[in-house]
N, C-alpha and C positions, 0 to 999 in steps of 0.2 A: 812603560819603559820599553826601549826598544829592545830587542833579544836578538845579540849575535856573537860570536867567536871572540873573544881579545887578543891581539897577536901580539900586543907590548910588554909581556908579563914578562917575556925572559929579560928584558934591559935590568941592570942593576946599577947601583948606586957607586960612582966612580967619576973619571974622566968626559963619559956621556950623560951623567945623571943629566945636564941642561938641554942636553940635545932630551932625553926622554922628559924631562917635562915639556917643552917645548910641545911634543909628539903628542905627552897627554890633553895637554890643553885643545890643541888642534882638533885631535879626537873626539873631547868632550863639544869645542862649539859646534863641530859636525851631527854629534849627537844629538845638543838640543835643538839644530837646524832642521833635523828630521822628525826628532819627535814633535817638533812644534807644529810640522807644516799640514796642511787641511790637507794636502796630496798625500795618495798611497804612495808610499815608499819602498821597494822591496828589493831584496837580492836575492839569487837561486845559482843555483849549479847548472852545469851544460847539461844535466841530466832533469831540470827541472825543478827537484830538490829544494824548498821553499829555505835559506840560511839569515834572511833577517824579516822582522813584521815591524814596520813601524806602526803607533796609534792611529793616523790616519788610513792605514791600509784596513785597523779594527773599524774606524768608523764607515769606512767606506763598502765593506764585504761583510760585516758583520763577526766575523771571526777574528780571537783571538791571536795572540803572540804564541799562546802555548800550544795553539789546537794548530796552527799551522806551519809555524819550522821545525824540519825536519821530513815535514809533508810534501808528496807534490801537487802545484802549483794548476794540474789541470781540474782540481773540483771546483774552480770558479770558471772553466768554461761551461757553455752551455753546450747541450750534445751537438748542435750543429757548428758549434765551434770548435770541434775537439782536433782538428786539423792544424789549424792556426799557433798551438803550441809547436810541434813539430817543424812548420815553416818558420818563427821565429828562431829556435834555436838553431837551426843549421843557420841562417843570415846570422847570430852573434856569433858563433863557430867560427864564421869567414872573417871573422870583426867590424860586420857593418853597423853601421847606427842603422836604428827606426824610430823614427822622429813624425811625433803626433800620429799613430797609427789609431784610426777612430776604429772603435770594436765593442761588440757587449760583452759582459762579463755576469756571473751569476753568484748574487749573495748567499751567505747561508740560511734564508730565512727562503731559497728559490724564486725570489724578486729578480728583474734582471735591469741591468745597467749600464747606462750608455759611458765609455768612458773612450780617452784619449790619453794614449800611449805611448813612452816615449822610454825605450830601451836603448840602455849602452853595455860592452865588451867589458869586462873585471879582469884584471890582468895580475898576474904575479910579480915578484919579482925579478925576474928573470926575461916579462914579457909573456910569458903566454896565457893564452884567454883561460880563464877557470871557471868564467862564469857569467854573470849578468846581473845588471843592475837596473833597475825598473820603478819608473815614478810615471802613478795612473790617476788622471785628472776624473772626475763626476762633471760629465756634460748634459746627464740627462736635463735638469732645464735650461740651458743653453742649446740644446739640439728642440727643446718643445717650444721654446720660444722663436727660432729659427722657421719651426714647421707652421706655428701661427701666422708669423711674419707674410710666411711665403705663402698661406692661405688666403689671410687679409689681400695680400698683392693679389692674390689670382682672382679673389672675389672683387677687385678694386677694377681689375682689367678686363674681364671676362662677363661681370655681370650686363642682366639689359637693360637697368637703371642706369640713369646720370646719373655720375657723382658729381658734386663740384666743392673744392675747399678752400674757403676761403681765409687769408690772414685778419688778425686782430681788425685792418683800418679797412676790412670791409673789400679788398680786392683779392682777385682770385688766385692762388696761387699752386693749384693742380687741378686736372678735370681728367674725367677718363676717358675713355673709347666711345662707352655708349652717348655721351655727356655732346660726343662732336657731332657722333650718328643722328641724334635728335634734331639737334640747332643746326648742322650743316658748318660750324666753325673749328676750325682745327683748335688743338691747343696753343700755337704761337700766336694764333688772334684770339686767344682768352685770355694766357695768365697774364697777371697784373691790370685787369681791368675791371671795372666795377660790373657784380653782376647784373644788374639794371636793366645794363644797356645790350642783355640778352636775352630779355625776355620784356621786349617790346609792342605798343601796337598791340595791345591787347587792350580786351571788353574792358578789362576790370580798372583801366586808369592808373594813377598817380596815386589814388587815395591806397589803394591794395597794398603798394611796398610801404606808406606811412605807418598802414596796420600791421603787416610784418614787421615794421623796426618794434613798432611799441610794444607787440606780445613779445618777442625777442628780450627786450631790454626787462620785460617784467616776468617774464617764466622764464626763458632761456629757450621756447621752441614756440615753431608755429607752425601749423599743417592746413593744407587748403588746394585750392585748384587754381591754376594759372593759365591764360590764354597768351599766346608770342604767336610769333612768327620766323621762321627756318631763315636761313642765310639767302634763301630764294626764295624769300616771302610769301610760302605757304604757311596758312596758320592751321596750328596745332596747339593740345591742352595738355597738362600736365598735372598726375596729383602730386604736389613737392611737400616735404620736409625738410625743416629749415632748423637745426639746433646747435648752440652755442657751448662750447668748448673752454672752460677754464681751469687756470690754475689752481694747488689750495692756499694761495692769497686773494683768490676771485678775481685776476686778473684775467681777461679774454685772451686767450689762443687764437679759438680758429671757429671761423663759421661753418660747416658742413652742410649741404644741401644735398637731399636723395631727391629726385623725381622717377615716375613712370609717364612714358607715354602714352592718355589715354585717349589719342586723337576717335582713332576706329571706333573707339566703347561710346564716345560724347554722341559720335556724327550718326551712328546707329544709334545712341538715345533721341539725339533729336527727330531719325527718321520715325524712329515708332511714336514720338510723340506730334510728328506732323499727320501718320495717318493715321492716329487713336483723333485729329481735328480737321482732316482735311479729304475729300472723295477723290478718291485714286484715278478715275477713270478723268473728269471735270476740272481736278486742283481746285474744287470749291470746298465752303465749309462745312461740314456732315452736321449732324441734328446735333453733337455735346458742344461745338463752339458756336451754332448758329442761340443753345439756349443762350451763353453769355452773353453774347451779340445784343441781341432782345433782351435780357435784364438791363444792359447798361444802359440803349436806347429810348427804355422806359424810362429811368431815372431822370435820364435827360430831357425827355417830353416833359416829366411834372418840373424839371427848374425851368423849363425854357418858357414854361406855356407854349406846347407847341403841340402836334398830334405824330402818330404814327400810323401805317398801315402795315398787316400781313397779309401777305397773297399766298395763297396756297393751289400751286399750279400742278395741273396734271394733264400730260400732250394726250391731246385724242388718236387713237388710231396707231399708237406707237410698236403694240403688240401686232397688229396686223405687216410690220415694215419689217421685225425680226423676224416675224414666220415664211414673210416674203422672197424679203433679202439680206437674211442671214444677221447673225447677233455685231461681225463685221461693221455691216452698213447701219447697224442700230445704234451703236457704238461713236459711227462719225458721227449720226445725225444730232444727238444727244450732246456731244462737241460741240458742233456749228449750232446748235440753240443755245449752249450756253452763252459762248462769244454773241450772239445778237443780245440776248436777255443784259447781258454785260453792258450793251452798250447803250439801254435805255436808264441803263440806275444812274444816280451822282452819288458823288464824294459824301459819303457817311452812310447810305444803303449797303445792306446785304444780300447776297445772295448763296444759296445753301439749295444742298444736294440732301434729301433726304431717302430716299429711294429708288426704285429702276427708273421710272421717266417722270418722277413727281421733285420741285423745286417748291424751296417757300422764299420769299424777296421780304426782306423787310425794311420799309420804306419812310424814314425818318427826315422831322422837321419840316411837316407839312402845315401851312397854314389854315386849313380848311378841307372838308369832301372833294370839291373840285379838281383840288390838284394832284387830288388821289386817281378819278377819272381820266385824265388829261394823264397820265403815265399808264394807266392800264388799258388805253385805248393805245396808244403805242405799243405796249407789249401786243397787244392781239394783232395788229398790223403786224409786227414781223415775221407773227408766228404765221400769215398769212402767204409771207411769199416765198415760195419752192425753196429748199435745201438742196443744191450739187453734192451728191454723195456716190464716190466711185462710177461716172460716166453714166447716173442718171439722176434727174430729179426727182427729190424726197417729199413730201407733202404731208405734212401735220399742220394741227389746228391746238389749242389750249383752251382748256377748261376751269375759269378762275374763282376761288371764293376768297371774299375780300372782308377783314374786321378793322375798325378803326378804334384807336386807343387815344384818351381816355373812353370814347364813347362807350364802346365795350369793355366798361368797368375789371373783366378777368384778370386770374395773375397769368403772369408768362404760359404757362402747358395750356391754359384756356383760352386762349387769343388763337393759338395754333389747333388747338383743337377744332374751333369756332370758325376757321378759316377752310379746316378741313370740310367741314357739315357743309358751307357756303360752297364751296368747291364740287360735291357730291351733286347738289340738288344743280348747279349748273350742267353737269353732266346731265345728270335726270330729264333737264328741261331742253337737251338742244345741241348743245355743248357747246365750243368756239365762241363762248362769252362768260363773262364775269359777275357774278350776284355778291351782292352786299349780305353780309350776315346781319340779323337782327334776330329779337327775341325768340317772335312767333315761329320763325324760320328753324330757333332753337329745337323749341318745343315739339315742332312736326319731325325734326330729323331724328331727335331722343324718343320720339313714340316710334319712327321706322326700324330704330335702331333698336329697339327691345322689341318688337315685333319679329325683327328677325331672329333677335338672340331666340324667341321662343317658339319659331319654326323650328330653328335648329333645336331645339330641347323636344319638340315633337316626333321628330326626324328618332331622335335616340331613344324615345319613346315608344314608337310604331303605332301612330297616334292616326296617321294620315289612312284612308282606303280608298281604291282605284273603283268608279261605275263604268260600266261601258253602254254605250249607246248603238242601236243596231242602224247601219247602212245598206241600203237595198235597191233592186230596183225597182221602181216602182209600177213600172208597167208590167211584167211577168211577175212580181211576189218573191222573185229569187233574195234570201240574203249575200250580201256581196262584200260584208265584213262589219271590222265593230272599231268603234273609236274609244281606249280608254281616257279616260277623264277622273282628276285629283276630286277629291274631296276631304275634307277635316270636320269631322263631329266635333262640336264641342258643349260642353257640360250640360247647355239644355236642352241636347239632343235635335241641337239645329244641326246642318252639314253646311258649312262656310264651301260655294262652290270656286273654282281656281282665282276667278277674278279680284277677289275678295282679300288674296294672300298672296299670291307669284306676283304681279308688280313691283314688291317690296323685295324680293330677290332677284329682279331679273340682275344680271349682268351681277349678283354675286355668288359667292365661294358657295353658300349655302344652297345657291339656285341648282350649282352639277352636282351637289348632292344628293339634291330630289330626285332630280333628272335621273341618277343611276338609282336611286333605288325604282322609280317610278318602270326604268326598261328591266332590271331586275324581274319584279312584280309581275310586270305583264307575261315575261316568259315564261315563268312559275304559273303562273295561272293559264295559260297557251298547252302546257305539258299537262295541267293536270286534266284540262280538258280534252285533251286527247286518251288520257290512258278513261274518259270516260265515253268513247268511242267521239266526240268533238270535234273539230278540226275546222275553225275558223280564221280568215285573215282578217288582224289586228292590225288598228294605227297608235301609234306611238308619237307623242309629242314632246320633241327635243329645244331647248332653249339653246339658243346661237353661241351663247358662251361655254356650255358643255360642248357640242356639236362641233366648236375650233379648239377647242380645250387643247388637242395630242392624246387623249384618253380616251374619245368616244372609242374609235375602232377598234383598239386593243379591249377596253370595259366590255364590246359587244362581241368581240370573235371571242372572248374567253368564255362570255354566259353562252355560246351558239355550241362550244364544246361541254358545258355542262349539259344543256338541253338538246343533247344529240339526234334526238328522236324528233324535233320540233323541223321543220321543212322554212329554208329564212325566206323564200319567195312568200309567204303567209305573214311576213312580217314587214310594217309600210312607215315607212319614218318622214311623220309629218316637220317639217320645219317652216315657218311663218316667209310670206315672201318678203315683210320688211327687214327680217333680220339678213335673208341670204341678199339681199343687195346692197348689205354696209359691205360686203367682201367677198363680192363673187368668185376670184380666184381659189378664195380657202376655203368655203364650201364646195367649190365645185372637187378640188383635190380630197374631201372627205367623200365625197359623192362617189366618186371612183373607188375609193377603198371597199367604199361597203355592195356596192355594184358586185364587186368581184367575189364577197359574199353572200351572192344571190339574193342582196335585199332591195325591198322597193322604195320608193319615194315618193310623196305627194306635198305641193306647194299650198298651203294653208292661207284662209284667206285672201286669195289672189284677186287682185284686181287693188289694194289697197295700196299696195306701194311703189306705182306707176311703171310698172315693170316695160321693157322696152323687147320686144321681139330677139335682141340678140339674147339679153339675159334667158331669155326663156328656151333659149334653144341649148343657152350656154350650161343651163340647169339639170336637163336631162333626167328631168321623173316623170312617171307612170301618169299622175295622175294631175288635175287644178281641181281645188275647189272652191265654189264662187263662196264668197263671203256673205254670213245670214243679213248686214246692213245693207246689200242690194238688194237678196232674195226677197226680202216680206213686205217692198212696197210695190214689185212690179204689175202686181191688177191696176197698182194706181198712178206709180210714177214710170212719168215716161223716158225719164232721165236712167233710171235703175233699170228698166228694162231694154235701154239699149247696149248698157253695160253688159247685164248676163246674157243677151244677144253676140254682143263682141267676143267675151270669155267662152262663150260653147264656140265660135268661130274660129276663133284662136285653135282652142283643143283638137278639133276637127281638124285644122290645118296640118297642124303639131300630130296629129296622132295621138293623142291623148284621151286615156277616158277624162272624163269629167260631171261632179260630184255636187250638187247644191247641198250646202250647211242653210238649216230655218226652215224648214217646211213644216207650216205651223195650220195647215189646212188642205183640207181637199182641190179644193179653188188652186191654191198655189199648185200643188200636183199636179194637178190637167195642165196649168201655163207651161210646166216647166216642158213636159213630155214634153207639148205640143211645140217648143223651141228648139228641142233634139235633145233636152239632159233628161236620163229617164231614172238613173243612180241619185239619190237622195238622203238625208237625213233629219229628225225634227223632231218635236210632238206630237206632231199629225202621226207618226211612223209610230215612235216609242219617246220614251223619256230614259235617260240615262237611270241604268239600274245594278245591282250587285252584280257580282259574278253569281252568285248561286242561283240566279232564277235564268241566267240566259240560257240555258238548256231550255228551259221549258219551253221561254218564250217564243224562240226559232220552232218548237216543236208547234207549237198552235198559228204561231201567224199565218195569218190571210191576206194579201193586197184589196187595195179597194177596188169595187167592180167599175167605180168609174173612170180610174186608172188604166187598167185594163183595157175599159171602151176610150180611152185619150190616143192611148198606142194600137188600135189599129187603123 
């Protein structure tokens, strides 16, 4: 019940009794007006002074009728509201209304609550203000749905999703900001049109919005990726969400659509997935798409009855072009071969980038070997003529190994593999031609090939020992140095000498690992024989592929600062003269490195690889030495003995000492003096032997007396 003052008590029963009922009545429906109503109700004095609590004022504040008239009225503000009384009463003071004053207010349980305010002036009879009159509405969900409202909006406008909404019949009839941003379509060319016809011109077809109606119509959502195209028909993807909006009759509202746009995320997936299948430098196909390539191709041979071939191409001479002129010109030439390579394949060949200058072609729907030929003799033609690269011409050759399928029964890794071995052994043989693979061809390349593997396991073993052989002259008795020379014991105490095993690495990875250990060794053994009062010069035998490697001269000045004490003019680095004429420039730029190291050189073999007076000048070593296949028939042959006449003439010219390898007799001895080479080495001299007896041996040798009688 409502609690406040009665003022009709004094009426009495008379001439006004009607007029006082009248009053009472009034009263009363006022009263149940107030108690009735869900709004606080309230009155108070200008001083504050709480004089009536309606029920809803209890239900709304939590307080009582009895705990608060009489009370004032400011325990329902909050402390930072305790201002806002005093500003209200002087405005009813003045007799102004305030009319919906939104404000909080604080219950007695210290909850706080949003309400809206609507004070009026309490008048006497006479007219003046005595007080106030107060009905305070409960907005708090009415202001929290408002703040959702205006959240929703802000996330509706603000987000970088498309939104787009569509009515019941399926057209659109709101989009937002980002919705235009994506498609490039403002909202006056969206609403009311089908969304369809905005997300056009994509991969995915016709059949894509069928399957959206039907998940639609049978879940109510459907989620997926969509390809369109923008207002300026750039195409772009989207991941959208598609979900359906009903009533609780099940009746359709509204279609709602959220997209992202994942254009950048796609265009970048499909980059990494073009070069997880395609060679960056070439845009050919790398070894994971060329295997699919060749699976399917297969397939295709056994329905078609038809063959195929794999070529496994490696350009010759391609490392000598980047050392030459630069990774740049290596770069184009590799370019301009592919484009020829390109244009001897047809429609259904492959062509794949597997390596730095290694291709495999695989070459499908042949009717026969023949016309296997007939395209690989085209390829070697073009590899034949000059590459323009940067204002000069390029020159490479290719080295082809070729497997035909079915012939060569293998699965896919074996054909390539099998193409590789054929590829190898063209190299081996010549290079700038193509070899067929077959069994046999198998069989020699898998014995070379675990031959090497167990070099290199000997290598890690320290399996290998160095002899050295003394060089002298032979007409004084002087020694004039020592050649070391490989050797491999093996189990039955044979010694496998070099020829027997360096073939099988020349020109590989394993070959410049001998190589350094092999100059390693010799240094170690150079110093030891020195701290044993010692001091002889050493030749050292370098293969062409360490010797261009980039690591000879570095390997060698680092062991020259180990072996501080060792004098490098004592040390003579033989290298073969067929190897320094595949690339005179790059030896001769090694030459000079180690020159400046005070080391010497001598041309090995010479006379074998038709050396021409410029090379030899171009060369610039100490020393030739004639090869032992002239030396040991010249008693007999006259052909040989005009040779090592030419080669001491040469040397002579040249300034050069010069050295016969084979002296396998006395006889020989005397010829050679007698032609002006008097420096020798052989059998006749010594036979390659440990390091631990060459002390001695220098220590006893004698020259022969009929040596002696040759040179005077």
């Amino acid at each position: 019940m409502i609690k406040h003052r009665d003022e009709t008590d004094h009426l009495q029963d008379g001439p006004d009794s009607d007029l006082k009922r009248m009053l009472d009545h009034t009263i009363e429906h006022f009263r149940a007006i107030v108690e009735g109503s869900d709004d606080a109700i309230i009155s108070k004095t200008l001083e504050g002074i709480v004089t009536s609590w309606n029920p809803g004022a209890t239900r709304l504040f939590g307080y009582s009728a009895d705990e608060m008239v009489g009370q004032k009225i400011d325990v329902l503000l909050p402390p930072d509201r305790k201002v806002e009384e005093q500003f209200i009463l002087e405005r009813i003071a003045q007799g102004e209304l305030i009319d919906h004053f939104e404000t909080v207010r604080m219950c007695k349980d210290h909850s706080l609550v949003q309400v809206s305010v609507t004070i009026s002036p309490i008048r006497n009879s006479q007219g003046a203000i005595v007080g106030a009159s107060k009905i305070a509405r409960n907005i708090t969900l009415q202001k929290q749905a408002q703040a959702q409202l205006k959240l929703i909006a802000n996330v509706f406008t603000s987000t970088s999703e498309g939104i787009l909404i569509a009515g019941a019949d399926g057209l659109i009839i709101e989009v937002n900001g980002a919705f235009s941003k994506i498609t490039g379509f403002t909202a006056g060319e969206l609403i009311g049109q089908d969304p369809q016809k905005f997300f056009r011109s994509g991969p995915q077809g016709p059949s894509a919005f069928r399957t959206m109606r039907g998940e639609l119509a049978r879940t109510g959502e459907w989620k997926g990726e969509i390809w369109s195209r923008r207002k300026d028909g750039q195409p772009y993807s989207v991941l959208l969400t598609v979900t359906r909006t009903s009533g609780r009759d099940g009746t359709i509202n509204n279609y709602v659509a959220v997209f992202s746009d994942i254009t950048s995320l796609r265009l970048q997936q499909e980059q990494l997935e073009y070069r997880a299948h395609y060679d960056a430098l070439t845009s050919l196909p790398n070894r994971l798409l060329l295997s699919d390539r060749l699976q399917q191709s297969m397939i295709n041979c056994r329905r078609n009855n038809t063959m195929l071939a794999v070529l496994y191409m490696d350009l010759d001479g391609f490392k000598n072009i980047n050392d030459s002129h630069g990774h740049a010109a290596g770069d184009e030439l590799l370019i301009a071969t592919t484009k020829k390579m390109k244009s001897v394949l047809r429609e259904g060949d492959t062509l794949a980038r597997i390596g730095g200058d290694e291709f495999v072609a695989v070459l499908t729907g042949l009717r026969n070997s023949e016309d296997c030929n007939l395209l690989l003799d085209r390829f070697l033609e073009i590899y034949a003529r000059p590459f323009p690269g940067n204002g000069i011409e390029l020159s490479v050759t290719a080295s082809i190994g070729v497997t035909l399928y079915p012939n060569d029964e293998g699965d896919m890794d074996q054909l390539i593999r099998h193409a590789d071995y054929a590829m190898y052994e063209a190299k081996s043989t010549g290079k700038n031609r193509y070899v067929m693979f077959d069994a046999l061809q198998d069989a020699v390349i898998k014995n070379r090939i675990a031959m090497q593997l167990r070099i290199d396991l000997a290598l890690d073993r320290n399996e290998f020992v160095l002899h050295y052989q003394p060089k002298i002259n032979m007409r004084t008795g002087a020694v004039v140095g020592l050649e070391a020379l490989i050797r491999w014991p093996r189990p039955d105490n044979e010694l496998l000498p070099p020829g027997s095993f360096l073939p099988l690495i020349e020109n590989h990875a394993i070959g410049e690992r001998l190589d350094a250990w092999v100059l390693e060794t010799v240094l170690h053994q150079m110093d030891v024989w020195r701290l044993g009062g010692l001091t002889v010069p050493v030749s050292i035998n370098v293969g062409a592929r360490f010797f261009q490697s980039g690591k000879f001269t570095s390997t060698l000045s680092r062991l020259l600062t180990r072996f501080a004490q060792l004098h490098p003019e004592n040390i003579d680095i033989e290298i073969l003269e067929t190897s320094a004429l595949k690339d005179i420039e790059a030896i001769q730029h090694v030459m000079r490195e180690c020159h400046a190291l005070g080391i010497h050189f001598s041309i090995d073999d010479f006379g074998t690889g038709y050396s021409t007076l410029t090379y030899l000048k171009k060369l610039a070593a100490s020393t030739l030495k004639i090869d032992q296949s002239f030396v040991r028939d010249i008693l007999v042959d006259g052909g040989d003995l005009s040779i090592v006449k030419g080669v001491i003439g040469l040397a002579n010219a040249f300034n050069l000492n010069v050295i016969a390898e084979g002296v396998e007799s006395h006889e020989l001895g005397i010829r050679l003096i007698l032609l002006g080479c008097e420096q020798g080495q052989g059998n006749a001299i010594a036979r390659a032997m440990p390091s631990a007896q060459i002390p001695a041996w220098i220590k006893h040798w004698t020259t022969a007396p009929a040596w002696i009688d040759a040179g005077r």
